[in-house]
Structures are given as C-alpha cells and as structure tokens.
C-alpha positions as CSV (number, residue, x, y, z in Angstrom):
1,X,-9.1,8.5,-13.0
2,X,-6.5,8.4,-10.2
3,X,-3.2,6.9,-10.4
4,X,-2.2,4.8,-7.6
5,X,-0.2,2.4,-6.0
6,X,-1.2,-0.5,-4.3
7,X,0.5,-3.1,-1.9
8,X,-1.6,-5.9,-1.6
9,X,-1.7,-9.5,-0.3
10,X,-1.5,-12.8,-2.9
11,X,-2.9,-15.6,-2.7
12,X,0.4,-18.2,-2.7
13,X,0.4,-22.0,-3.9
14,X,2.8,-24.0,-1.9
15,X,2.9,-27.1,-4.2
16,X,1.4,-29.5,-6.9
17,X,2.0,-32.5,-5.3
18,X,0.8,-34.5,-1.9
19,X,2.4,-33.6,0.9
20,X,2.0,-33.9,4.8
21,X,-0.5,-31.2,6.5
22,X,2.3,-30.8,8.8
23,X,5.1,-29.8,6.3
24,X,3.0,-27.3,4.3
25,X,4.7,-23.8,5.0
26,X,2.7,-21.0,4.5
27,X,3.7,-17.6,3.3
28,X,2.5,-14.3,2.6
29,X,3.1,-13.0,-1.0
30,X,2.8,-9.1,-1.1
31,X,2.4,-8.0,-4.5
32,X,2.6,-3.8,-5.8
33,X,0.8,-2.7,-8.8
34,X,0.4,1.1,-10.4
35,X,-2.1,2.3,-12.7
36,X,-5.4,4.3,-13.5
37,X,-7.6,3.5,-10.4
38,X,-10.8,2.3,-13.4
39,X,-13.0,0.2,-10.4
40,X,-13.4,1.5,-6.4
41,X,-15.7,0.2,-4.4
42,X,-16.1,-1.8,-1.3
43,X,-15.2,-4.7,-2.6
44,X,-12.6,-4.6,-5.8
45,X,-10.3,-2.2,-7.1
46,X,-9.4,-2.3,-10.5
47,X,-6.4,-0.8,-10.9
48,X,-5.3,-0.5,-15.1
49,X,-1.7,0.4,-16.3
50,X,-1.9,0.9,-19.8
51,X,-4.3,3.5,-21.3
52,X,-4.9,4.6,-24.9
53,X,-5.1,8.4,-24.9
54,X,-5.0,8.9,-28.9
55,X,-8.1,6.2,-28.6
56,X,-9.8,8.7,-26.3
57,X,-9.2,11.3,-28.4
58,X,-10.8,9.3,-31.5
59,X,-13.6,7.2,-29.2
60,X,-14.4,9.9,-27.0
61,X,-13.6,7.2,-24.3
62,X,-11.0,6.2,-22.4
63,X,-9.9,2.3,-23.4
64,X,-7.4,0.1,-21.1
65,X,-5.3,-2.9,-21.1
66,X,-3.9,-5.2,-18.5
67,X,-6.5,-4.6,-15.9
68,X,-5.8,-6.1,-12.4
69,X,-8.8,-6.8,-10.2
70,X,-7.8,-6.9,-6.3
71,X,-10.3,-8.0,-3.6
72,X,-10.4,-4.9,-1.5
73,X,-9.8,-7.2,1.7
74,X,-6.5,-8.0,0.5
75,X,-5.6,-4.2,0.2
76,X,-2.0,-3.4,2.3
77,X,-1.8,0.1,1.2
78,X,-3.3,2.5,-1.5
79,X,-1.4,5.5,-2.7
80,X,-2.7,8.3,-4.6
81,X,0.2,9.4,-7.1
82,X,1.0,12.5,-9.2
83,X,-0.2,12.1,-12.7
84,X,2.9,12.6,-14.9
85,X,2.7,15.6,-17.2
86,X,2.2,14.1,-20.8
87,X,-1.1,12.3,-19.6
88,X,-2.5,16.1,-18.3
C-alpha cells in the first residue's frame, strides 16, 4: 500500500439552533490526513493510519485501524510519501 497525504475539504456545521438564511456564514474546513492508501478509486479513498504488521506476520494479512473514508470530489491534494524504514 502507499502512504500518502491528503488535503481535503469538510463538510462544516455552522449551528444547532434557528437562525436567519441571511446570517448563516459559510466556511470551508480543509482537513489533512496520512496513512496506508487501503481504498482508490473514482469515488473514495480510504486512507488508514494504523497498521498491525506483527498481525501480518501471524494472519498473513495486513489488518488496520482508524480508517478514514474521503469522497474523492472533496480531494485538495494527494501526496505519495516515503515509507519509513521500519515498515520496509
């Protein structure tokens, strides 16, 4: 899998309670997450930070934690990063 970096846009919730159309402000929330590029397709990536090598090892397949799923629409930016040498 490839690690990466992605910048991506948020969804952002300007309130809970009733408010004039006119006084909503809207803003952009731009979000970055790193991991183990899992999911790539047209439509989602799942990128997943936390893998379990010794698992691997035992399984014979890889197992993650704290997958993120991000529309691929709201994808700012995608960087391929260098592995780090203890996961090689």
């Amino acid at each position: 899998m490839k690690l990466v970096r992605i910048k991506w846009l948020d969804s952002y919730g300007v309130g809970q309670n009733w408010s004039l159309v006119k006084d909503v402000v809207s803003s952009n929330l731009i979000c970055v997450s790193v991991g183990y590029l899992a999911v790539d397709n047209d439509h989602v990536k799942v990128v997943v930070p936390h893998i379990a090598l010794e698992n691997a090892a035992i399984d014979h397949e890889e197992q993650g934690c704290g997958g993120m799923s991000i529309p691929t629409q709201s994808i700012l930016e995608l960087v391929e990063l260098e592995p780090v040498d203890a996961i090689n």
